[in-house]
N, C-alpha and C positions, 0 to 999 in steps of 0.2 A: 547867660540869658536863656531864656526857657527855649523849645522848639517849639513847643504849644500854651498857650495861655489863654482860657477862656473865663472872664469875669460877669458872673451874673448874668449867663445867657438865657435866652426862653426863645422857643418855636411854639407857633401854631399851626394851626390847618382847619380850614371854615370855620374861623370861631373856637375851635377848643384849643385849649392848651396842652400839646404834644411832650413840651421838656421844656425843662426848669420854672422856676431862675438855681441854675446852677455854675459853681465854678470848678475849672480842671486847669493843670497844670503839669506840663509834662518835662523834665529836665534832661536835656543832651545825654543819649548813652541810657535813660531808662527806655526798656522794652515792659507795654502794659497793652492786657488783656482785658477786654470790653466784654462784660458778660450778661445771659438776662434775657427773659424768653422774651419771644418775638413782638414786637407793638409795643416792647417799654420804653424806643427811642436812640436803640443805639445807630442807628443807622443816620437819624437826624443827627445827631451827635458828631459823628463824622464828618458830616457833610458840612457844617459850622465850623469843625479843625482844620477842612481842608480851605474855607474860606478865609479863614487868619491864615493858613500857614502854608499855600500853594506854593508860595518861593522857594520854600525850602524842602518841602514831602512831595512825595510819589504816593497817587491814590489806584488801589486797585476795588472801583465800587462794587456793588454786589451784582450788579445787569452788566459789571464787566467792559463796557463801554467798547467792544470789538465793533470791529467792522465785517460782516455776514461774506460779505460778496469778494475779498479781499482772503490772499495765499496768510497764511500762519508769518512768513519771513517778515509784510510789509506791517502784519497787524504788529507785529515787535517795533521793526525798525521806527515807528510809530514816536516810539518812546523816546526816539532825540532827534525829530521832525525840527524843534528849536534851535536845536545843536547844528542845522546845517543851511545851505544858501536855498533859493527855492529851485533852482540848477539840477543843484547836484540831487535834490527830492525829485525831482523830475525824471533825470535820467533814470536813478532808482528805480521808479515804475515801473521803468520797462528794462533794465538791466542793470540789476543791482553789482555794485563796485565786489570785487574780491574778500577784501578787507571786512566788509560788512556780513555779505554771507558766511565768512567763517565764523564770526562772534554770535551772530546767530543762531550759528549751525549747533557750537559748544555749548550756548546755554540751552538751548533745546532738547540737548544730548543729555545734559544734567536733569532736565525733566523726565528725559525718558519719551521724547516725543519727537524724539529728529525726522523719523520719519513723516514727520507732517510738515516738513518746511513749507511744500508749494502746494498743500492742500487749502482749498479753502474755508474758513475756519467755519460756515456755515453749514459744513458737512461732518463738526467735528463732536465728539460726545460730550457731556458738561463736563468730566473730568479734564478732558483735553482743552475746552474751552477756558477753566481755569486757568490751565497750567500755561494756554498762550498769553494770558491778561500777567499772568505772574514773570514768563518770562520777560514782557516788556517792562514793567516795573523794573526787573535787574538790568533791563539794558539801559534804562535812562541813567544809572549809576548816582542815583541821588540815598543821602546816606539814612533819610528818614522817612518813614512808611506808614500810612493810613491803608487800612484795605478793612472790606466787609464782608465778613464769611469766605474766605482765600482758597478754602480749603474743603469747604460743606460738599463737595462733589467725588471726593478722594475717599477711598479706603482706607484702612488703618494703617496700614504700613509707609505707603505713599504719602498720605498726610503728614504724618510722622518725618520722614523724610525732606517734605516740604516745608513742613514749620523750623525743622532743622537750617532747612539753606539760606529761609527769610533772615532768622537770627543772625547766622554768620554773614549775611549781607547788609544788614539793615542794624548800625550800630541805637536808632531809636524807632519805638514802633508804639503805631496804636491797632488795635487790632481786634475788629470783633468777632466773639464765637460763640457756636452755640457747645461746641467740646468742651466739657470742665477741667476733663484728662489734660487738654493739651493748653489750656487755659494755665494751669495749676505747672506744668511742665517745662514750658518754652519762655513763660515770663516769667519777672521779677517782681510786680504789682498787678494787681485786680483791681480793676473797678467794676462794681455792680450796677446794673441800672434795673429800677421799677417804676410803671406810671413816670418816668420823665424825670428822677430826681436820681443822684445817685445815695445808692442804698449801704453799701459798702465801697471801701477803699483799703487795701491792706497790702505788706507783702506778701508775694507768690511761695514763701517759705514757711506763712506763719496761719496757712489756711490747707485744710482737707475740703473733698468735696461735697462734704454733707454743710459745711459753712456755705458752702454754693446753691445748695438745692432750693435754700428759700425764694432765690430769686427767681427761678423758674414755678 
């Protein structure tokens, strides 16, 4: 059974038409890379995956959907707010359990941002503010991933890095970029998108980046 399946879909916005009528299809265990310069719709696109398929994916949007005024630990812990009573969310607030601030602490430490557990993420750079939307995506522990532009804030190496731990986290992904490198790199399928439609579709082994360039 697919993790995503989208038949003949179309968005608007005042009257014009944004995207499609297009179909996708994403199968358990594929990782694919949403490509395609800015305004062509990937981001609508998303936002329609994440409406079929919120049960089952973890979204990290492109405004990141942090909370400004709130420490870096609770914007994570954020992530299995479902996972728990409203009690025990409660207490959290103001003293978060053992048990939690250590998984927190380690996946923050994997980012390279532990020292920002009890800062508030409103004070934090857009690198760091990624890296807080990303950690909580891994702490809701959900095995499929939508996110948009995850990574547009990171330098090379770091990115790098982080497209790395999505992978080994995230057994399916949809994922868009404006990176071809890492596009081309970290997945296994490309989809292109232009004006709304997709333009290409292929595997990630059987394309270079000048096959990418038209879409931009």
């Amino acid at each position: 059974m697919p993790v995503i399946e989208l038949t003949k879909i179309t968005a608007a916005f005042e009257g014009r038409r944004v995207l499609g009528p297009l179909s996708l299809t994403i199968a358990p265990g594929e990782r694919v890379a949403l490509v395609g310069k800015s305004g062509a719709g990937k981001s609508t696109l998303l936002k329609l995956a994440y409406q079929h398929a919120q049960a089952v994916c973890t979204l990290i949007p492109q405004n990141l959907g942090l909370v400004d005024a709130l420490p870096v630990f609770h914007n994570v812990f954020m992530g299995r707010l479902d996972q728990h009573p409203g009690w025990y969310s409660a207490i959290t607030l103001f003293r978060p359990f053992v048990r939690d601030r250590a998984e927190v602490s380690a996946l923050l430490d994997r980012l390279g941002i532990a020292d920002k557990l009890w800062s508030p993420v409103g004070a934090l750079s857009g690198g760091q503010r990624q890296r807080t939307a990303i950690a909580r995506a891994l702490y809701q522990g959900s095995g499929s991933l939508l996110a948009d532009e995850p990574v547009s804030a990171l330098d090379g190496p770091r990115a790098n890095d982080v497209m790395q731990l999505l992978r080994d986290r995230f057994s399916t992904s949809l994922i868009a970029l404006h990176d071809m490198e890492l596009a081309l790199r970290y997945f296994d399928r490309v989809v292109g998108i232009a004006e709304g439609t997709i333009a290409l579709d292929a595997p990630a082994t059987k394309l270079t980046e000048h096959d990418l360039l038209p879409l931009y």
